[in-house]
C-alpha positions in Angstrom: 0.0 0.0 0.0 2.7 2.0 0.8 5.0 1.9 -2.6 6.1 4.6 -5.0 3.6 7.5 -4.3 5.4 10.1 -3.0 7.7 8.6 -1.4 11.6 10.4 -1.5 14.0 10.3 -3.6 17.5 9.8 -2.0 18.4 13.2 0.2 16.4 15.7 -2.3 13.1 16.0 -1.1 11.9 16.0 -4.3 8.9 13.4 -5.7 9.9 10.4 -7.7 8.3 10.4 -11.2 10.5 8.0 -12.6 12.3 5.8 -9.9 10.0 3.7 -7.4 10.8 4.6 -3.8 8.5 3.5 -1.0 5.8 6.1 0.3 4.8 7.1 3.8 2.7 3.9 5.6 1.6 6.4 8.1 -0.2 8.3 4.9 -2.1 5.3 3.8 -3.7 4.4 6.8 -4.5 8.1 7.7 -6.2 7.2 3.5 -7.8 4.4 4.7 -9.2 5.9 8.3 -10.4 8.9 6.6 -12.2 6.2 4.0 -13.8 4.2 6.3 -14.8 7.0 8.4 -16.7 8.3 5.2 -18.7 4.4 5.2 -16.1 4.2 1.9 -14.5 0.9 3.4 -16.4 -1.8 5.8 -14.5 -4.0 8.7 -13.4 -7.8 7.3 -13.7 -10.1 9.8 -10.7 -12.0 8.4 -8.8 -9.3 6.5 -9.2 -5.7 8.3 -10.4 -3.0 6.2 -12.7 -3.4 2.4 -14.0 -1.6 0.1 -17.7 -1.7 0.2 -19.7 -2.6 -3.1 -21.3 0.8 -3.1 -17.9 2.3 -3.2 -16.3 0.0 -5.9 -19.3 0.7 -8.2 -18.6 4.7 -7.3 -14.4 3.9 -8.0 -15.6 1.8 -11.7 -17.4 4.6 -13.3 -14.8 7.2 -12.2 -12.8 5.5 -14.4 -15.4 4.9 -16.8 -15.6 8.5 -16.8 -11.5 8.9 -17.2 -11.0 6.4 -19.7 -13.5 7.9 -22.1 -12.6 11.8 -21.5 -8.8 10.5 -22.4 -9.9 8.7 -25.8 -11.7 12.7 -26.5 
């Protein structure tokens, strides 16, 4: 969850667009709190956190929606 967005490149503080570097953990689960405080993401009794079917169907057309205003 926590690999190549944003994560820093060497001692610059710069963001990696081309090389993979690891990205804050701390981020993603302050992502996935904020989600699941929002009734994005249900509680899995065997895996944690998930995203709830409502949400998934909300996530597929948003990229519907990209997909198509790319191929315009």
């Amino acid at each position: 969850m926590s690999c190549g967005v944003g994560g820093r490149c060497g001692s610059d503080l710069a963001f990696c667009t081309s090389h993979f570097s690891r990205g804050s953990e701390s981020m993603a689960l302050q992502v996935l709190r904020a989600l699941e405080g929002l009734k994005m993401m249900g509680k899995d009794q065997d895996r944690g956190l998930k995203v709830i079917p409502q949400t998934q169907r909300d996530l597929d057309r948003i990229t519907r929606q990209v997909i198509t205003a790319k191929k315009h």
